[in-house]
Each structure stands twice: as C-alpha cells, then as structure tokens.
Residue frames as qw, qx, qy, qz and C-alpha x, y, z in Angstrom:
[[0.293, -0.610, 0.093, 0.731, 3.43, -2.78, -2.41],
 [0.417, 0.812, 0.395, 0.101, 2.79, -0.29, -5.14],
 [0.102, -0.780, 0.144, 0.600, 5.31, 2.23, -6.84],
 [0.560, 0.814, -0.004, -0.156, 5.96, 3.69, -10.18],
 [0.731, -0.048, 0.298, 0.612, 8.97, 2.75, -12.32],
 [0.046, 0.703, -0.345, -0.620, 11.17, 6.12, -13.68],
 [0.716, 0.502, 0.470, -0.118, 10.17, 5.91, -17.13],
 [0.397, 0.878, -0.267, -0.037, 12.97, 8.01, -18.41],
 [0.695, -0.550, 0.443, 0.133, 15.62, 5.73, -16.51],
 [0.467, 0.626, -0.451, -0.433, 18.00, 4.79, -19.68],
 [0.987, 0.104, -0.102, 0.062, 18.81, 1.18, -21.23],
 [0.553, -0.544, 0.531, 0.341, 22.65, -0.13, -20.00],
 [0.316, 0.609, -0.678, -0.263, 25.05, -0.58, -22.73],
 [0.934, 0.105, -0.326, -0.104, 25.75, -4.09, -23.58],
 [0.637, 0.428, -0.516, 0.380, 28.85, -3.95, -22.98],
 [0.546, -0.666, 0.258, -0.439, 28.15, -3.74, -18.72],
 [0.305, 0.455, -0.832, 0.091, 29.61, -6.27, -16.60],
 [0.236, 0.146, 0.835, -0.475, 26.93, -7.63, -15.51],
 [0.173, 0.266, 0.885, 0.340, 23.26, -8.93, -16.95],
 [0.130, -0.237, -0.098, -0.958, 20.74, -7.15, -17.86],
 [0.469, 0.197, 0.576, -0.640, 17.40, -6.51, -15.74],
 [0.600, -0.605, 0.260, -0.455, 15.74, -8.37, -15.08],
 [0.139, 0.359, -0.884, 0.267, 17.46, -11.19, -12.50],
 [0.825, -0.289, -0.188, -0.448, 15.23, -14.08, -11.94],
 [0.095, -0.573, 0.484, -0.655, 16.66, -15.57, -9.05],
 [0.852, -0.015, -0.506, -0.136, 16.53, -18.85, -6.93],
 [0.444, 0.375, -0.643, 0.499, 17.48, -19.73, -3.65],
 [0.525, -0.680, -0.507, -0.069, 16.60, -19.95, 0.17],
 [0.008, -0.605, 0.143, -0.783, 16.33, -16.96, 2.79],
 [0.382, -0.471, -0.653, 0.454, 16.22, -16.52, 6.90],
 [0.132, -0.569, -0.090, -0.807, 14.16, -12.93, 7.22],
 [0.389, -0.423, -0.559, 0.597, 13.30, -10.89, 10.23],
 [0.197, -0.816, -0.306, -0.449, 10.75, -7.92, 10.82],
 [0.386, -0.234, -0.452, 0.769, 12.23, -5.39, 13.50],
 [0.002, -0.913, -0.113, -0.393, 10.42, -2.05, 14.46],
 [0.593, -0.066, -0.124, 0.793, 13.18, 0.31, 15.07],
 [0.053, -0.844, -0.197, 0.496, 12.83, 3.90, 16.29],
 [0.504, 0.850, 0.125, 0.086, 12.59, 6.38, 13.23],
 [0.131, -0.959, 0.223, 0.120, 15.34, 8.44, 14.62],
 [0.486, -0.517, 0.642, 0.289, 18.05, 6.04, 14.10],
 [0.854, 0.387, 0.337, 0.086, 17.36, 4.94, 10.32],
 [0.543, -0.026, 0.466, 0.698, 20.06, 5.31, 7.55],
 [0.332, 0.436, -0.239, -0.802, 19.45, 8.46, 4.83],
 [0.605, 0.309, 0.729, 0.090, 16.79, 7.31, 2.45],
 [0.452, 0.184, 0.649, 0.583, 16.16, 8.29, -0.92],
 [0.008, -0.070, 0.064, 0.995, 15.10, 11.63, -1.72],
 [0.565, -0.071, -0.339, -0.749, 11.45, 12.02, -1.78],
 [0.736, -0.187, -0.642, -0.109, 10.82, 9.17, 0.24],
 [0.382, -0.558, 0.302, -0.672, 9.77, 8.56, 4.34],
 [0.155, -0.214, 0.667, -0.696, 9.46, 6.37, 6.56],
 [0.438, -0.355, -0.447, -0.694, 6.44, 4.28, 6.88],
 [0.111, 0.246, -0.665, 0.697, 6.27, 5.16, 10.39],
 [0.501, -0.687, -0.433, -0.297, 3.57, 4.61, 13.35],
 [0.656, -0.735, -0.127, 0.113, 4.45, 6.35, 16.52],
 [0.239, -0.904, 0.355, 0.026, 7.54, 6.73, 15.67],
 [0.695, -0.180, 0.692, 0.068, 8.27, 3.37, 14.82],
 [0.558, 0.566, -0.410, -0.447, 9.72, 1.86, 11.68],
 [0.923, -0.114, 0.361, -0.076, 9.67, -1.39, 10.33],
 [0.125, 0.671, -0.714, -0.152, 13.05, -2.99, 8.87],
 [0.974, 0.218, -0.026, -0.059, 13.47, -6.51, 7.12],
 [0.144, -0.768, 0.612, 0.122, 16.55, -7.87, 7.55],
 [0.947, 0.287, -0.008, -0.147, 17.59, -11.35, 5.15],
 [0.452, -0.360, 0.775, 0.256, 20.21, -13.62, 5.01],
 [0.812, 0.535, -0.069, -0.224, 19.58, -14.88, 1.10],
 [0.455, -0.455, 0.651, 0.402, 21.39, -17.71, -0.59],
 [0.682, 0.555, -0.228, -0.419, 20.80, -17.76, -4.41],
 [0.764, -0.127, 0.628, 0.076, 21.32, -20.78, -5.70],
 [0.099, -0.354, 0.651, 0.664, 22.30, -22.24, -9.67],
 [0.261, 0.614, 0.709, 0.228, 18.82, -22.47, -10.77],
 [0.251, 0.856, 0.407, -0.195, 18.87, -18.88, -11.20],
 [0.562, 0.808, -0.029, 0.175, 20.69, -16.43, -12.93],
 [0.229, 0.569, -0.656, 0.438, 23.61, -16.08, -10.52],
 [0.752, -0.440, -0.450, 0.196, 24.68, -17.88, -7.24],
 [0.320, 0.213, -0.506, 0.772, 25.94, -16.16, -4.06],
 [0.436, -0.621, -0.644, 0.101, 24.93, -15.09, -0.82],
 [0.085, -0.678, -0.249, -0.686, 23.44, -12.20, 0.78],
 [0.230, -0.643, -0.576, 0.450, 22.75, -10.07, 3.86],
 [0.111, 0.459, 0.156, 0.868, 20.83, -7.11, 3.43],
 [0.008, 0.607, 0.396, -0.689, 18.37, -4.32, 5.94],
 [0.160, 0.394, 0.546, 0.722, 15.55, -2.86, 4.28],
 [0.001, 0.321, 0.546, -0.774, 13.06, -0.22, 5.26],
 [0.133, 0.683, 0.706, 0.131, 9.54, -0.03, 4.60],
 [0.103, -0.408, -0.144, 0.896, 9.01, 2.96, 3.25],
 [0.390, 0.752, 0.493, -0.197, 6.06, 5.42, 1.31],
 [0.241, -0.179, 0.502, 0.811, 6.97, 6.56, -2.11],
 [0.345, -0.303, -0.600, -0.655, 3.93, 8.26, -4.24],
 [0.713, -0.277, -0.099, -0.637, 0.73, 6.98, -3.35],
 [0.911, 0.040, -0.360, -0.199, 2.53, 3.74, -2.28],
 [0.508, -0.700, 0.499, -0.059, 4.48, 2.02, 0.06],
 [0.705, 0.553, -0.441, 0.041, 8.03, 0.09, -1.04],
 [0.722, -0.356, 0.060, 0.590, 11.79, -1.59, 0.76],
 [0.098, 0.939, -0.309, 0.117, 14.75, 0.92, 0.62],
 [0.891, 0.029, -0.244, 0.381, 17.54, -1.22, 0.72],
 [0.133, -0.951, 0.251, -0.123, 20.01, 0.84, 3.10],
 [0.158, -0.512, 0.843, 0.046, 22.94, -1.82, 3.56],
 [0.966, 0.177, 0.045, -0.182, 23.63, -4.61, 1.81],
 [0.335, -0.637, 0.649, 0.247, 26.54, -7.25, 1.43],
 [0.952, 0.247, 0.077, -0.166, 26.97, -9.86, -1.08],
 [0.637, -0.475, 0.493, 0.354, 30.02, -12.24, -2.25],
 [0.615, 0.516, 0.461, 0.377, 29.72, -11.64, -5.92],
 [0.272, -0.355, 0.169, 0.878, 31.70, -8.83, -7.61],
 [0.044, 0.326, 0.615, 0.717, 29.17, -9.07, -10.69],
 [0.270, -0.812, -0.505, 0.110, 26.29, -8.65, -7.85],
 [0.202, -0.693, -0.167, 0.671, 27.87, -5.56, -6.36],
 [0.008, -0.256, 0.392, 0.883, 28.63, -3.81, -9.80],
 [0.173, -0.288, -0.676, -0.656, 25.17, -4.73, -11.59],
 [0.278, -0.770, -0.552, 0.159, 22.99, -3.86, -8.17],
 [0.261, -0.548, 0.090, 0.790, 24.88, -0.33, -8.23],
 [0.172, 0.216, -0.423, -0.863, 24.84, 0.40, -11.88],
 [0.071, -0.194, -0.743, -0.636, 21.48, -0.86, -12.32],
 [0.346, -0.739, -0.557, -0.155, 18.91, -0.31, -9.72],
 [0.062, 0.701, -0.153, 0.693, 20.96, 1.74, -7.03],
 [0.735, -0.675, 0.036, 0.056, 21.39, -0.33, -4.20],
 [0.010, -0.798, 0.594, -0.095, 24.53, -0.01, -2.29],
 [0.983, -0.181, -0.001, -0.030, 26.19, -3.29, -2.39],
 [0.018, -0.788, 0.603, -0.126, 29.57, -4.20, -0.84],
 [0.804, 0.095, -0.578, -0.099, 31.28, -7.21, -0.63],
 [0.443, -0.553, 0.561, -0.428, 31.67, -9.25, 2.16],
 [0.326, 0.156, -0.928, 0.096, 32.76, -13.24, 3.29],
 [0.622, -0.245, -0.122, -0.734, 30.11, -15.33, 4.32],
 [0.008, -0.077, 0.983, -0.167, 29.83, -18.52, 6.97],
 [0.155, -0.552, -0.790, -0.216, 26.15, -20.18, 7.55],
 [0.199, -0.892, -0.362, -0.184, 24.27, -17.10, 8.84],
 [0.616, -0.624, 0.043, 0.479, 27.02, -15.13, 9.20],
 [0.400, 0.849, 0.100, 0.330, 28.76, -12.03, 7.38],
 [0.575, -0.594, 0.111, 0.552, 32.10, -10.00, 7.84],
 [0.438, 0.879, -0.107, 0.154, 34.07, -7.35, 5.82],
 [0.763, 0.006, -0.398, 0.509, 37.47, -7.20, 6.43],
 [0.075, 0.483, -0.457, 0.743, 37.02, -4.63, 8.78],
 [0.325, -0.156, 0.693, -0.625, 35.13, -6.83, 11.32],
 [0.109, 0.332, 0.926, 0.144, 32.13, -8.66, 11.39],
 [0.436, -0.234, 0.004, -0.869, 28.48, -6.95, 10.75],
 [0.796, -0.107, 0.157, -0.574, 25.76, -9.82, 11.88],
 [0.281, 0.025, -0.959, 0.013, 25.39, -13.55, 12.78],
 [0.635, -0.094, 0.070, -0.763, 21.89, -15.02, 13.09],
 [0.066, -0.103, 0.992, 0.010, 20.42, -18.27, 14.15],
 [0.589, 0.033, -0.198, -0.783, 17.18, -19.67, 13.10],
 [0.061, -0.079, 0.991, -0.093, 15.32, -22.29, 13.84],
 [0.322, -0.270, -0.714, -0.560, 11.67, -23.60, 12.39],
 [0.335, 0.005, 0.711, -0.618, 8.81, -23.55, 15.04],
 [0.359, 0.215, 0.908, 0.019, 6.04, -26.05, 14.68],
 [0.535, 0.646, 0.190, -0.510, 3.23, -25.69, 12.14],
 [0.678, 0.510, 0.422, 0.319, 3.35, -26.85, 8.16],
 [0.262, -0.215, 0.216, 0.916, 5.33, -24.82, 5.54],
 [0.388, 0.722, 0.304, -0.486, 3.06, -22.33, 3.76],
 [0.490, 0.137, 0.611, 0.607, 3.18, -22.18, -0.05],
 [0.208, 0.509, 0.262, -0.793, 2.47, -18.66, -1.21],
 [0.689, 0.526, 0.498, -0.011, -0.70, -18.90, -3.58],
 [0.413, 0.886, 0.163, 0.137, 0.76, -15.71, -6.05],
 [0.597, 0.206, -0.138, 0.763, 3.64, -14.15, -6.60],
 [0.267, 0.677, 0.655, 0.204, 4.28, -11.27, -4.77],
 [0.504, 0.486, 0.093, 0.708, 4.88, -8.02, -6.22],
 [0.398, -0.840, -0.157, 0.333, 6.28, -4.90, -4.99],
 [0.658, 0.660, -0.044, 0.361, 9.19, -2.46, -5.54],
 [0.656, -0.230, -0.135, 0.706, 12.93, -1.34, -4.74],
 [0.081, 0.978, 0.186, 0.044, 13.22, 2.15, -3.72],
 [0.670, -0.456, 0.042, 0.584, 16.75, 3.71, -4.40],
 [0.170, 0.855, -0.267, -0.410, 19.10, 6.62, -5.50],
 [0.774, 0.138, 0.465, 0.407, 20.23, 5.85, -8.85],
 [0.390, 0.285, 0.197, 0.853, 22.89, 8.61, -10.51],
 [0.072, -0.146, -0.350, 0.922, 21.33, 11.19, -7.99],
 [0.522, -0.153, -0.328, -0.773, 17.17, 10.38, -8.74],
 [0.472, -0.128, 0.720, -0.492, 15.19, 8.56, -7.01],
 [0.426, 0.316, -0.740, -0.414, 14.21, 5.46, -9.02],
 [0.727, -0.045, 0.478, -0.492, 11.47, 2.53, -8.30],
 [0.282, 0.361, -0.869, -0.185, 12.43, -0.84, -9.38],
 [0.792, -0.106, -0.232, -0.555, 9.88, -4.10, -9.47],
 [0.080, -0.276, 0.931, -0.226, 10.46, -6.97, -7.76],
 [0.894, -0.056, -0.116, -0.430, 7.82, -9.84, -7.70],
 [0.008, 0.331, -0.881, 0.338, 8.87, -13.14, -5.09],
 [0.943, -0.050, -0.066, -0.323, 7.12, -16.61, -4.53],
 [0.360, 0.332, -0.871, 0.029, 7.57, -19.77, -2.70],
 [0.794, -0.148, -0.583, 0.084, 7.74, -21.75, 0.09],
 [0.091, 0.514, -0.485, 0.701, 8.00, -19.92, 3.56],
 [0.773, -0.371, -0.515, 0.013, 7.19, -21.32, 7.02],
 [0.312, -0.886, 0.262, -0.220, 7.18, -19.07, 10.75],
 [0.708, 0.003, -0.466, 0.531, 10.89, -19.69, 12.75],
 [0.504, -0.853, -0.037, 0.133, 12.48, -18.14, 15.95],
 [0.533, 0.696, -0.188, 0.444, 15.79, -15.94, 15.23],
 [0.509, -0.772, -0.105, 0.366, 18.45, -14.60, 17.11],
 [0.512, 0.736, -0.021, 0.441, 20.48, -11.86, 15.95],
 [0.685, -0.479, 0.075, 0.544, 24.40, -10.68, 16.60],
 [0.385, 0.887, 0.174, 0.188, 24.99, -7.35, 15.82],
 [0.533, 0.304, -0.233, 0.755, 28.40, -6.03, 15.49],
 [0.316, -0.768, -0.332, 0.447, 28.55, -3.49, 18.33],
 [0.088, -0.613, 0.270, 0.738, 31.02, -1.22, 16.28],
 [0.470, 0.062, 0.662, 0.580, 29.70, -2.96, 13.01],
 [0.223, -0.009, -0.241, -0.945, 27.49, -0.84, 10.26],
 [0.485, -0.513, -0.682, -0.194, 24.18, -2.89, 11.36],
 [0.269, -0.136, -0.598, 0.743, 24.70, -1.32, 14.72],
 [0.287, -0.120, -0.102, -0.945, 21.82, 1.05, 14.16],
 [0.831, -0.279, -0.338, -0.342, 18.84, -2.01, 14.66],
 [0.478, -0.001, -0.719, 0.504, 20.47, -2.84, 17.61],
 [0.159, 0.052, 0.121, -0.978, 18.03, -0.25, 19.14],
 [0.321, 0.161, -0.620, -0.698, 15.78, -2.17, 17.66],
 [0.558, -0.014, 0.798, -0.229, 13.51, -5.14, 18.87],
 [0.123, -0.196, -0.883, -0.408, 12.80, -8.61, 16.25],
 [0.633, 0.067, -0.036, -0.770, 9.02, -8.59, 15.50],
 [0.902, 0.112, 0.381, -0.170, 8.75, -12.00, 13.41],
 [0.091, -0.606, 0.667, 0.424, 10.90, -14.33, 11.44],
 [0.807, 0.383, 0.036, -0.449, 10.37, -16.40, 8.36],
 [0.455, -0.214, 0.769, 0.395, 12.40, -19.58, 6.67],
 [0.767, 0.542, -0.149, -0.309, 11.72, -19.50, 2.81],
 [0.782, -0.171, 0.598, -0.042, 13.12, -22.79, 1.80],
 [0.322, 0.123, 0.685, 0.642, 12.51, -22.52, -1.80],
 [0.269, 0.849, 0.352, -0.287, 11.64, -19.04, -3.62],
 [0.551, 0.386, 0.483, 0.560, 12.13, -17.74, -6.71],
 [0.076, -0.758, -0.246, 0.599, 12.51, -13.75, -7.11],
 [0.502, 0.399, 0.281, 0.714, 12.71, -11.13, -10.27],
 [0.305, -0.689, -0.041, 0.656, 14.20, -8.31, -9.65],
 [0.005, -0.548, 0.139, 0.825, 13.68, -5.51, -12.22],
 [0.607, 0.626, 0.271, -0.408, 11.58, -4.98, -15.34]]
C-alpha cells in the first residue's frame, strides 16, 4: 500500500498525554478479510473510496494484543476498509476499541482514528452499552510463515477536518486459521454482519510502527 503523508500536518506539543509518533508496537493479533457490500460501509474520509469490485468491499477486522515489549500494552478490536487514496490504495480505520485511555487520546489527537474504550475478555469486546464482537480462532494445519520484510503501508483518516495519511510498516510471524465471528445484532459492528469472512490469519509474534 502506497499513500502520501500531509506534509503540512503540525508537530504535537510536548506537553500531550500521550507519546509521540511514532509507536513501535509488539504483540499478537487474530485478523479476518470480509467482502462486504459497498452500500453498507461507515463514512470515510473525505477524498477517499472504496476499493470496490462489483460492488464489493473488502474489510479487515483484528483482535490485537500489544504486549510490554513495545511502547504500550493493551488490547484492541478494530474494522478497517481498504480503500484508494491518490494514486494508492490504504486501511480507513472506521471503528475501533481499545482499553487504554492514553491509546484513545493519542490515536485521536494524533493520526485521527476514532478510538473508544471498551472491556476486553479473550476474543471478546463490550462497551457498557452492550457487547460489539466475540471471535474464535483456531490454527489450521500447515507451518507458521515468517514474513521476509516488513510491510509497509498507510492509515487513512480525518484529522481536525483534513484528510491525513499516516505510515504504518508491520512484520512477523503469521500462520492461516479458521474464525468465527459474533456480531452484536444491535451492536456498532452490525454493519459486516451483511458481510461474509473471506480468510483469517494468527500473527503470533509481530512488531508494528505506526506513524512517521
């Protein structure tokens, strides 16, 4: 994935509550590939589409647990959508949850994803209005794969009402599994319920940096 970082984007103050980009990152993930019908996706970021076929969009959903070998611990569920920005194609993070207050205030005031907090059990997520998702996962046969390169790409989001391409770059240790997913009926995932799983991945141990 290719996309241009906003070069005019300013430097945070020191004084933020939270670290500065970039967040190198540590920890192990359960992902899923859905194509989901265009019509139902979340608003994306101004200037940005869809990278649709037929009608069809593809959406990443991740459990993530970040461990203390990187810059923070806590855990994660997010939905992303592949989408064309420029000449290139990126994620849009449209929902995300995480149990860290420093996460939700330093993914907001620094790249422009929406994070909210939420309580977390093993593949499992809730807010205190309800649950949103519970996933199981399980490894299917074949060796783990060790990707050779890191690799890179970027976060597409609104950030103080611009649209605003952030780097990411992600290596490890990932290996194919079989998923099931429990979507809140009334919860804010309800939209990929519409949706059908594609393929799912165990990363075991991967390392991620997240902004420039």
């Amino acid at each position: 994935m290719t996309a241009q970082q906003d070069p005019h984007r300013p430097a945070e103050p020191a004084d933020r509550p939270y670290p500065p980009e970039p967040w190198d990152l540590t920890g192990t993930g359960a992902i899923t590939t859905w194509r989901v019908p265009v019509g139902v996706l979340p608003e994306l970021p101004s200037g940005v589409r869809a990278a649709a076929v037929r009608g069809t969009a593809l959406v990443t959903t991740a459990f993530v647990r970040y461990d203390d070998r990187g810059l923070m611990a806590y855990d994660e569920l997010l939905a992303a959508v592949l989408v064309r920005h420029g000449r290139g194609v990126a994620l849009s993070i449209t929902d995300i949850w995480v149990d860290s207050e420093t996460s939700v205030a330093g993914g907001r005031g620094l790249w422009g994803i929406p994070k909210d907090l939420a309580t977390f059990g093993e593949h499992f997520a809730e807010t205190a209005d309800g649950p949103i998702a519970a996933a199981s996962f399980s490894a299917r046969r074949g060796p783990a794969v060790r990707l050779p390169l890191p690799l890179r790409g970027a976060v597409v989001q609104t950030l103080d009402g611009r649209t605003v391409a952030s780097p990411i770059r992600a290596g490890g240790t990932v290996r194919p599994a079989r998923a099931t997913w429990d979507l809140a009926e009334d919860g804010p995932l309800a939209w990929l319920r519409g949706g059908r799983p594609v393929t799912s991945l165990l990363a075991r141990d991967f390392s991620m940096r997240f902004g420039s």
